[in-house]
C-alpha positions as CSV (number, residue, x, y, z in Angstrom):
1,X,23.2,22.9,6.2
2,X,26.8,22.2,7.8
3,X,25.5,24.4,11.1
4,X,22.3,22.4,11.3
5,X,23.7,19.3,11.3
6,X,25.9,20.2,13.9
7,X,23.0,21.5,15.9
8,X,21.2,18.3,15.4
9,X,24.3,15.7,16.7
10,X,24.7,18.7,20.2
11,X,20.9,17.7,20.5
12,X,21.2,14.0,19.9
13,X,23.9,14.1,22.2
14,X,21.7,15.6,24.9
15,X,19.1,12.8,24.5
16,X,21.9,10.1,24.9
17,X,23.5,11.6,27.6
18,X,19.9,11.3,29.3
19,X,20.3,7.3,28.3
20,X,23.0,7.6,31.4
21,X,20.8,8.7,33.5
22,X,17.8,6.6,33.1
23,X,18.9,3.1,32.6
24,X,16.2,1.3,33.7
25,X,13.8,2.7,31.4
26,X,16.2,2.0,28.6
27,X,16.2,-2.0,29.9
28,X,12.4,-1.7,29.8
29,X,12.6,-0.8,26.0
30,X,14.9,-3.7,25.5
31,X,13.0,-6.7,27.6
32,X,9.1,-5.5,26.4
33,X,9.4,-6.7,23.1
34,X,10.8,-9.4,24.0
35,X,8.5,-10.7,26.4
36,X,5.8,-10.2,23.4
37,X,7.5,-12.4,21.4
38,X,8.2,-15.3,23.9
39,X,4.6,-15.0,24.7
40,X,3.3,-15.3,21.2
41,X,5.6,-17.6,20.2
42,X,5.2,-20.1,23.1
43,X,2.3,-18.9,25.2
44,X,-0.1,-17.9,22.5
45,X,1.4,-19.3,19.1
46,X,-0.8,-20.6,16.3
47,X,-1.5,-18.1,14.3
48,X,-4.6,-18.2,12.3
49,X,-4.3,-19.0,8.7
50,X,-0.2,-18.9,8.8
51,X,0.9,-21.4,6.4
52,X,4.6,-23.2,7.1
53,X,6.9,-22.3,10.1
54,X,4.6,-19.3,12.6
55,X,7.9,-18.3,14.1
56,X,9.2,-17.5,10.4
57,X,6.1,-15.2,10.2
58,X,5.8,-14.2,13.8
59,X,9.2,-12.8,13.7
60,X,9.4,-10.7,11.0
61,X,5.9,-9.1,12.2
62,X,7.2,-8.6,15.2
63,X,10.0,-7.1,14.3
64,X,7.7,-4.3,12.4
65,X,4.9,-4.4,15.1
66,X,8.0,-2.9,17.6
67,X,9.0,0.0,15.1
68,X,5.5,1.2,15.9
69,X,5.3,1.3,19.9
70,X,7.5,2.8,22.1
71,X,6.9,6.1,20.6
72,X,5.5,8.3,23.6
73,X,9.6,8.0,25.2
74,X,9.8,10.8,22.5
75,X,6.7,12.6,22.2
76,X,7.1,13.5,26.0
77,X,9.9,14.4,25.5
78,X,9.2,17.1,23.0
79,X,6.2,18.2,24.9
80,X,8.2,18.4,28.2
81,X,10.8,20.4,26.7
82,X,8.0,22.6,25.4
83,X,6.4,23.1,28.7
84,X,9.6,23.6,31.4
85,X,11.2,26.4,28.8
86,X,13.8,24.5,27.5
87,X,13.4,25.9,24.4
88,X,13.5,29.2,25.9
89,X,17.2,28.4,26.6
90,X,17.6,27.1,23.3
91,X,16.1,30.2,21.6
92,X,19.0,32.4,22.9
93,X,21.6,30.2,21.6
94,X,22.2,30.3,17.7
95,X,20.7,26.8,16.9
96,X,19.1,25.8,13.9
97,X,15.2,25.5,13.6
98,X,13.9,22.2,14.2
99,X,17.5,20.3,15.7
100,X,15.7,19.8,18.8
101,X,13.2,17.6,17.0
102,X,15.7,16.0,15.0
103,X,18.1,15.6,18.0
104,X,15.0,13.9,19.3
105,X,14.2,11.8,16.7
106,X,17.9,10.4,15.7
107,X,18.5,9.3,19.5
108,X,15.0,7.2,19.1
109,X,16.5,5.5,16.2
110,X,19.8,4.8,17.5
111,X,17.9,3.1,20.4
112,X,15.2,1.4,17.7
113,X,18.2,-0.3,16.2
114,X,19.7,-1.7,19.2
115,X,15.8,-2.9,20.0
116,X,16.1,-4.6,16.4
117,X,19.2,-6.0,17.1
118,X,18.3,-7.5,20.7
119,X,14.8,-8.8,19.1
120,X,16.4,-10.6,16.0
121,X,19.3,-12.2,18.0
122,X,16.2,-13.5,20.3
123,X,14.0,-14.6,17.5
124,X,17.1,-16.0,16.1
125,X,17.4,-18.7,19.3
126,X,14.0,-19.5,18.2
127,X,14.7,-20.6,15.4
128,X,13.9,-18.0,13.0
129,X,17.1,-18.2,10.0
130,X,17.6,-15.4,7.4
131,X,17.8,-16.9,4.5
132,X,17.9,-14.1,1.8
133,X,21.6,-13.4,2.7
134,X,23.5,-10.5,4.3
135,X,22.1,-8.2,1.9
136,X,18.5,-8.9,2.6
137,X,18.9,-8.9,6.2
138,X,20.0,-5.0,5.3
139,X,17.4,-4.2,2.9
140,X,15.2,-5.6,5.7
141,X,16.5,-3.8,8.7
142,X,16.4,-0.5,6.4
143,X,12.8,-0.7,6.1
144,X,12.4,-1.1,9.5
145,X,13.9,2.1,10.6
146,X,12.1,3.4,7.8
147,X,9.0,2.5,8.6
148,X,10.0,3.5,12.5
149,X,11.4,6.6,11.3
150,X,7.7,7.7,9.8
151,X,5.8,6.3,12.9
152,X,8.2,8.3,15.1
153,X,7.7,12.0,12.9
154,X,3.4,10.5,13.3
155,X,3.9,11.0,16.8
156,X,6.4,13.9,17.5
157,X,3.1,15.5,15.4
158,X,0.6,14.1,17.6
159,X,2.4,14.8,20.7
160,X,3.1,19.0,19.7
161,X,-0.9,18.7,19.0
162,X,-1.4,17.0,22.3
163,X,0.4,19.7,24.0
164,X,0.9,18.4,27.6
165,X,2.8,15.1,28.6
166,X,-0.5,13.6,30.5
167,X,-2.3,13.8,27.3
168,X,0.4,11.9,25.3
169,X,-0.7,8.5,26.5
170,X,-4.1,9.4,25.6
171,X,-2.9,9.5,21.8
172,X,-0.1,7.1,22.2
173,X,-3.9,4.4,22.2
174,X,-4.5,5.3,18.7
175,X,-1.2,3.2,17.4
176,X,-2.8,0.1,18.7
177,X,-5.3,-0.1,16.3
178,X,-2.6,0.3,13.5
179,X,-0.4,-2.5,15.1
180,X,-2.7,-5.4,16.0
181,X,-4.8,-4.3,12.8
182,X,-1.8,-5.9,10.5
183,X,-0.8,-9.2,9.8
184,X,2.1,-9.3,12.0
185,X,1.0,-12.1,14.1
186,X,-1.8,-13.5,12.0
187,X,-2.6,-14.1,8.0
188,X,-5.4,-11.8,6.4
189,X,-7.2,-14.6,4.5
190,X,-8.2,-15.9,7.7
191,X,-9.9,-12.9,8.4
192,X,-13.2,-11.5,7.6
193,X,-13.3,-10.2,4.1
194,X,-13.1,-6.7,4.5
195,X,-11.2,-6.8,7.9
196,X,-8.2,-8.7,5.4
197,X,-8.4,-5.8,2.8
198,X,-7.9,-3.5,5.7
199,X,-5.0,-5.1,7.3
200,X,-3.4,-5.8,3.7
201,X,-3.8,-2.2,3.1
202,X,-1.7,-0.7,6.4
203,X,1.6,0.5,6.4
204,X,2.9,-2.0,9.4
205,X,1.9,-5.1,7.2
206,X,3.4,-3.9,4.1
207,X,6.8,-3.9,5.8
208,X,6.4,-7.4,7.4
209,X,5.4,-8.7,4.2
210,X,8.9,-7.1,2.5
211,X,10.7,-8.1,5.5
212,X,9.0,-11.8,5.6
213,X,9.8,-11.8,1.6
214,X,13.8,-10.4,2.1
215,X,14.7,-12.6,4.8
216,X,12.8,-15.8,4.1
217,X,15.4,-17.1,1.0
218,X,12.6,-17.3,-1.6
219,X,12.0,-15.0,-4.4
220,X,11.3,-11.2,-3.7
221,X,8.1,-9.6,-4.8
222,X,9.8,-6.0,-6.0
223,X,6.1,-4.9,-5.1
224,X,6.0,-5.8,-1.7
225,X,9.8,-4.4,-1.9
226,X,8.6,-0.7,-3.2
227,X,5.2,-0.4,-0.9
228,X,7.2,-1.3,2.3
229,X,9.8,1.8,1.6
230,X,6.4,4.3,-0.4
231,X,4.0,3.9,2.5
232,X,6.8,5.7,5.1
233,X,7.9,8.2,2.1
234,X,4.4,9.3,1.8
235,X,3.3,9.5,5.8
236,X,7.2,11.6,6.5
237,X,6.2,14.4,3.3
238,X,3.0,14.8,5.0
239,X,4.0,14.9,8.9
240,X,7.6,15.9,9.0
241,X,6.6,19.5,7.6
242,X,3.6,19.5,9.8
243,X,5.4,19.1,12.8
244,X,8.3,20.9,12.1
245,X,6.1,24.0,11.9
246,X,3.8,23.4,14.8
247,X,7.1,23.5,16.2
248,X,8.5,26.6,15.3
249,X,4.8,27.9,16.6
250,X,4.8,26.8,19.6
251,X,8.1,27.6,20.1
252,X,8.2,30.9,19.3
């Protein structure tokens, strides 16, 4: 276990040491959501059905519609170092299976918590307050990562299945549907029946409901609360394993 997690932090190292290297792209992670948010905030605003303060539910949906872009930084990655024989350097090394993945994956959330950071202290000079406390604001932030943390093993998967970097922006599409289906920038009952049920039902809104709930001072629904953290539990049992083996696969 010990040797594995060393393996892991050399190949989370690797990725930040890239960081060095390629500032500009890092600055782009940074400034995109934010532009988003200034433009739905101020350019856009409204939102349909929101009852009380938009920015109170514009920010929290925003903070969850991030966790879920920004993903194919990673899934070229992987698919890069699958098709310049990396790994072929790797495999003569004694390193544990999987660290590059997980080398991979920790340096994405090291960076999706600096994005979170950046984002809040913006909506924050909108005037978005958290009012549930310092522990709410925690529980909040660690169901974001969560939820990021599941969308990021969804497309390390995806991107191992896509096999070649030119096709990862061809799958990298399919998490649009998932983020502007949700009610991170508008309410469901001012949607069409069934279109409401569907957004209630995904993943992304049930974590800007918690996080809405946590940081908004009122009283905490423990069920938003429990299927905010189930919905990433159950998507990580089913891809982690799947792309930890098409991993070893392909990499063998």
């Amino acid at each position: 276990m010990s040797h594995a997690l060393t393996d892991s932090w050399t190949m989370t190292r690797r990725e930040l040491a890239h960081w060095a290297r390629q500032p500009v792209q890092v600055a782009v992670s940074l400034v995109f959501p934010v532009m988003l948010m200034l433009m739905f905030g101020y350019l856009i605003g409204g939102g349909r059905g929101v009852t009380g303060s938009y920015i109170d539910h514009l920010v929290p949906g925003m903070l969850a519609l991030t966790m879920a872009f920004g993903l194919e930084g990673t899934m070229i990655a992987v698919t890069q170092d699958l098709n310049k024989g990396v790994l072929d350097r790797f495999r003569s090394l004694p390193m544990a299976d999987g660290a590059v993945l997980v080398g991979r994956s920790a340096a994405d959330m090291l960076q999706s918590a600096l994005v979170l950071a950046v984002l809040a202290s913006v909506g924050l000079a909108l005037g978005w307050r958290v009012q549930g406390g310092p522990r709410g604001f925690l529980a909040a932030f660690g169901l974001l990562l969560l939820f990021r943390f599941a969308m990021l093993w969804i497309g390390i998967h995806l991107g191992l299945v896509a096999g070649r970097p030119e096709l990862v922006q061809a799958v990298q599409i399919l998490v649009w549907p998932v983020g502007f289906l949700s009610n991170a920038l508008a309410a469901p009952g001012s949607m069409p029946g069934w279109l409401g049920t569907a957004v209630e039902w995904n993943p992304l809104s049930r974590t800007a409901t918690a996080v809405r709930d946590l940081s908004g001072g009122g009283p905490v629904d423990p069920g938003h609360v429990w299927a905010a953290a189930l919905w990433p539990l159950a998507l990580l049992a089913v891809f982690f394993p799947l792309a930890v083996r098409r991993f070893r696969r392909l990499s063998r």
